[in-house]
Structure formats: C-alpha cells, structure tokens
Backbone as CSV, one residue per row, in Angstrom:
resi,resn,N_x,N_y,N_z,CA_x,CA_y,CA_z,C_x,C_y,C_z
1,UNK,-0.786,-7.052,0.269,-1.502,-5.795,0.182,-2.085,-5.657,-1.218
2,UNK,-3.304,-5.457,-1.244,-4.097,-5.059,-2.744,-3.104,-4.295,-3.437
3,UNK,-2.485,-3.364,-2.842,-2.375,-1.601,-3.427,-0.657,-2.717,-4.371
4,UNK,-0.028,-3.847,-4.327,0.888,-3.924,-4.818,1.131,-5.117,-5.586
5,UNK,-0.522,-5.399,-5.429,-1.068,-6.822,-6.228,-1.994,-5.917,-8.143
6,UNK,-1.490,-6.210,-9.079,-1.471,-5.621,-10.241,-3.013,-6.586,-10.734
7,UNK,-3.003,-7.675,-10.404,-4.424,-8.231,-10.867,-5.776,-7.700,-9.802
8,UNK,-5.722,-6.828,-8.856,-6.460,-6.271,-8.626,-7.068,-5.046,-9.179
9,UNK,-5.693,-4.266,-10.152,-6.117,-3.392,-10.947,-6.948,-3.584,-12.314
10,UNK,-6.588,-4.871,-12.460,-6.786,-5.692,-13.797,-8.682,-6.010,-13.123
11,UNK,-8.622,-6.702,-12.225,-10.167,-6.905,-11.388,-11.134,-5.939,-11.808
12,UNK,-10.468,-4.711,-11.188,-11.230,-3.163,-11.335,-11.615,-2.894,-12.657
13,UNK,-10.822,-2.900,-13.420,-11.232,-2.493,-15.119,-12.343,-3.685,-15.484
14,UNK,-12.137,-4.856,-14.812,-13.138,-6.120,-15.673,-15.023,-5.432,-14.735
15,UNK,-14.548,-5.560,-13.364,-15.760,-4.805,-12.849,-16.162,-3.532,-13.513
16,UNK,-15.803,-2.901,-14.359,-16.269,-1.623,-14.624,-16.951,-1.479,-15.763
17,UNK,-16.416,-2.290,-16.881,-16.783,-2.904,-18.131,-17.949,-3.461,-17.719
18,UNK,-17.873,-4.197,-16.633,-19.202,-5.188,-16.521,-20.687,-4.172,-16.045
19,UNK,-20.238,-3.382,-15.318,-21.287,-2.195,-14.870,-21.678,-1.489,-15.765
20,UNK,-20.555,-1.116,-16.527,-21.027,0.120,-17.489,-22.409,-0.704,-18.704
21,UNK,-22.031,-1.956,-18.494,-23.082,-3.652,-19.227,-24.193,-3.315,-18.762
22,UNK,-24.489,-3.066,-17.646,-25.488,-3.301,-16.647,-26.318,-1.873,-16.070
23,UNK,-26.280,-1.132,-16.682,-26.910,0.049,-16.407,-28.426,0.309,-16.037
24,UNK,-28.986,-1.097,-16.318,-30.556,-1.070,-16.510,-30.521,-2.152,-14.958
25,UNK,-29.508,-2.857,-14.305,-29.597,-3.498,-13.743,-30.330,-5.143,-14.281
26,UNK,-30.448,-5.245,-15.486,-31.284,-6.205,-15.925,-30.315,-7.718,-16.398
27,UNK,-29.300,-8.075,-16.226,-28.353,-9.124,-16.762,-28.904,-10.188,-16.611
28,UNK,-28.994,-10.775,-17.371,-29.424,-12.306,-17.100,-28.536,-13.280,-16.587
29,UNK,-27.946,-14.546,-16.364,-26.692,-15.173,-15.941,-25.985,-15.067,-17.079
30,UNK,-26.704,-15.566,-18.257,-26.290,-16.107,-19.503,-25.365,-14.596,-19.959
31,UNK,-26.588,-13.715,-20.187,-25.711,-12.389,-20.347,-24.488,-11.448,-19.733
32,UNK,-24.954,-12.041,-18.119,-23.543,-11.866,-17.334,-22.392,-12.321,-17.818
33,UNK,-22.504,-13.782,-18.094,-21.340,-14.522,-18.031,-21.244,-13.798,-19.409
34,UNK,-21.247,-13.608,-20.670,-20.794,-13.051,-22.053,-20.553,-11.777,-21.692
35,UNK,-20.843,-10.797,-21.057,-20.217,-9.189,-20.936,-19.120,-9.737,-19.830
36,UNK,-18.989,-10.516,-18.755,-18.164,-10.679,-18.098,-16.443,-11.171,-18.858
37,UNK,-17.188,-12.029,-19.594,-16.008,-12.692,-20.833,-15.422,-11.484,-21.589
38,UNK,-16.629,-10.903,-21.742,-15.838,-9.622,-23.042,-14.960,-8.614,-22.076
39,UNK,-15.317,-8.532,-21.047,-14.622,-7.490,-20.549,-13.423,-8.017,-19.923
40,UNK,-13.194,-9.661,-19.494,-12.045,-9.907,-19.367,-11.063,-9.944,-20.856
41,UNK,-11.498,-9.938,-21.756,-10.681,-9.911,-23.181,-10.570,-8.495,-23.392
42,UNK,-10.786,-7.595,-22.838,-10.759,-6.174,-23.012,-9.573,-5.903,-22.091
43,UNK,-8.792,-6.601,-21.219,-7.792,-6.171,-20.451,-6.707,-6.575,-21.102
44,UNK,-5.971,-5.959,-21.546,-4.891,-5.892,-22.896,-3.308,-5.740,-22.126
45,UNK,-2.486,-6.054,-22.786,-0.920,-6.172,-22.711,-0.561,-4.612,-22.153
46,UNK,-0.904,-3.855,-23.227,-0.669,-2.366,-22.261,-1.456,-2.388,-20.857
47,UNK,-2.432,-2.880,-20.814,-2.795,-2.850,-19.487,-2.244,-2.923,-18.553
48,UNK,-1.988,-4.485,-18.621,-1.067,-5.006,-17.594,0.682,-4.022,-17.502
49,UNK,0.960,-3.587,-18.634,2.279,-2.991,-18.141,1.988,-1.890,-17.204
50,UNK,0.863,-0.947,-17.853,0.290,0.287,-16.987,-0.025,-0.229,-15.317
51,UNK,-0.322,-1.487,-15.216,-0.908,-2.251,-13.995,0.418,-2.093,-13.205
52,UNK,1.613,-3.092,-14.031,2.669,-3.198,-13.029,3.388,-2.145,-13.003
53,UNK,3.426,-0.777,-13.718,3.893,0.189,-13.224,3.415,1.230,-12.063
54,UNK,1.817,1.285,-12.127,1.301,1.512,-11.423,1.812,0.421,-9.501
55,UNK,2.205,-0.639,-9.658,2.028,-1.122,-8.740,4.119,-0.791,-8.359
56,UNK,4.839,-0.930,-9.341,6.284,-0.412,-8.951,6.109,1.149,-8.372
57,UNK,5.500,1.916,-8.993,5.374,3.247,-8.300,5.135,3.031,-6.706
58,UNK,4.008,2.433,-6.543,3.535,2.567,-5.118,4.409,1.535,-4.449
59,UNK,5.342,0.917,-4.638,6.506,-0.072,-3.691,6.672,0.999,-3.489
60,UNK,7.646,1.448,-4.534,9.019,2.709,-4.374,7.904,3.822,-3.135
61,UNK,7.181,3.885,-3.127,6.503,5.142,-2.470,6.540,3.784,-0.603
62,UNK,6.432,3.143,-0.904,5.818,2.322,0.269,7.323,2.424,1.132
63,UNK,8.618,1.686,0.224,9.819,1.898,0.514,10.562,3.186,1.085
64,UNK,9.787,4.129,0.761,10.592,5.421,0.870,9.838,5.659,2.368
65,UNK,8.559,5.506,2.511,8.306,5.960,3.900,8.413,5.107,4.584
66,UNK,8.738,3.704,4.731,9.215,2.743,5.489,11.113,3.709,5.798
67,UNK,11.506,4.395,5.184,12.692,4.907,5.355,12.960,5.878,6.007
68,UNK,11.959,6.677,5.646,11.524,8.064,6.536,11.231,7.582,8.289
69,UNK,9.973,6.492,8.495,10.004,5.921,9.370,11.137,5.310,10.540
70,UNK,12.111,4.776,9.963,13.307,4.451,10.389,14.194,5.535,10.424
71,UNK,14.191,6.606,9.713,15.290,8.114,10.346,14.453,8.471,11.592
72,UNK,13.292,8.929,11.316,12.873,9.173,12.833,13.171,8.395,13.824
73,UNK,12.764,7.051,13.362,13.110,6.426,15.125,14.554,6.396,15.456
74,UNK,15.254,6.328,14.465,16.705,6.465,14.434,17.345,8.137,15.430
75,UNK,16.252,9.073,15.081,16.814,10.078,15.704,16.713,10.637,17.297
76,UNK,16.268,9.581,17.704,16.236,9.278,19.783,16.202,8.161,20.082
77,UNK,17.039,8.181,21.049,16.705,6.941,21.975,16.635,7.034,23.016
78,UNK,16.344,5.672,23.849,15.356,5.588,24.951,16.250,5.060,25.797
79,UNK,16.744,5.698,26.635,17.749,5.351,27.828,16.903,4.848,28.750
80,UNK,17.338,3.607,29.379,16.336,3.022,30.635,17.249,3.112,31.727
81,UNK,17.542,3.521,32.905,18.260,3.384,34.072,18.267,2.270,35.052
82,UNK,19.069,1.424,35.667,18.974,0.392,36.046,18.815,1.084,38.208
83,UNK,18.363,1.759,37.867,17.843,2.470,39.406,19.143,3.006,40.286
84,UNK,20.371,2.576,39.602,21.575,3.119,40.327,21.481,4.584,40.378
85,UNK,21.453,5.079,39.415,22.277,6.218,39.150,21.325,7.468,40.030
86,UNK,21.572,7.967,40.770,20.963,8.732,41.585,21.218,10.259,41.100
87,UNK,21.943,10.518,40.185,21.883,12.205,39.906,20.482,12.466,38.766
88,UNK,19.733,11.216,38.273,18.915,11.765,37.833,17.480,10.863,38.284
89,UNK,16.234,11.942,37.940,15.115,12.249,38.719,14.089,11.265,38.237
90,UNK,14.312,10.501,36.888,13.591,9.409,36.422,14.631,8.367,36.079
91,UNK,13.728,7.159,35.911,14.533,5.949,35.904,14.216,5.499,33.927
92,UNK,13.665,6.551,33.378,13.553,6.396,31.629,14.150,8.671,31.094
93,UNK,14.822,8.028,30.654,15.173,9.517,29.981,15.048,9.639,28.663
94,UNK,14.571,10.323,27.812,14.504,10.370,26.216,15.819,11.019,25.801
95,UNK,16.628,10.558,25.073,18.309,11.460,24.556,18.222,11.243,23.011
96,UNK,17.626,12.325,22.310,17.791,12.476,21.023,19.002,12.955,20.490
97,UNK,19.365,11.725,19.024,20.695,11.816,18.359,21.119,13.402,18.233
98,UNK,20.538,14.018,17.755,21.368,15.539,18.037,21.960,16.208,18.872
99,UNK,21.548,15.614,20.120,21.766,15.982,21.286,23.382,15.361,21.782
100,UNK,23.482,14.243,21.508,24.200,13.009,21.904,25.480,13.394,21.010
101,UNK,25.268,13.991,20.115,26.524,13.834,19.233,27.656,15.082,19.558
C-alpha cells in the first residue's frame, strides 16, 4: 500500500520541488534533469524521520480498524441448520453474542 510506503512521501516532496521549477512549463531535459537532482538533495534526514512517522501513524490507524472490524464480526454469528430441527422456520438464523451469553 502507498499510504505505508515512506519513499512515496519522499516521491511527493521531489515532484513538488520539481513543479514549483516549472511554472512556465518551459524545462528543457538538461534543465529537468538539474532541478530534478536538486530537489532530490533537498529531501533531508528530518524528512525521512517525518516520512516514517507519518507512515507508523497510519499502520497504528490501519491496525486499530482492522480491530474494530474483527469486534464486530466477532459480535454475531451465523447459525446454519442442518434441516433437522423443525421448531424453527429458517434453515440460517443470525444469534448475536449478546444475545447468546
């Protein structure tokens, strides 16, 4: 996933540098490639820490609703009937944990 890959943030800042270059739309290759260079030397050590914190934040956020996800499904289940049981009127019943306990 982009959102937990930190050199994509690092990508973004080099693309932006390079635009903010290019305002006239006029770059030559030659000139591309030298604002492209400068703006990869413009992505600095704080960067990258700001990068991988930015990218630990959004696990921990990714983790937590992967958790949330799993209490819900955790809180019903799905009874299937094997066609015996004749006191009830469907052969799938929904029995949520609150209920059950």
């Amino acid at each position: 996933m982009c959102d937990l890959n930190p050199i994509e943030l690092a990508w973004a800042k080099v693309k932006r540098v390079v635009r903010e270059y290019n305002v006239n739309s006029d770059l030559s290759l030659t000139r591309l490639k030298e604002v492209t260079e400068m703006a990869i030397n413009q992505v600095t050590e704080k960067d990258w820490c700001g990068f991988d914190d930015h990218v630990i934040i959004f696990e921990e956020h990714y983790w937590q609703k992967d958790g949330l996800m799993e209490n819900t499904i955790d809180k019903f289940v799905i009874e299937v009937s094997d066609g015996e049981d004749t006191d009830s009127d469907s052969a799938l019943s929904v029995v949520f944990a609150s209920d059950s306990d």
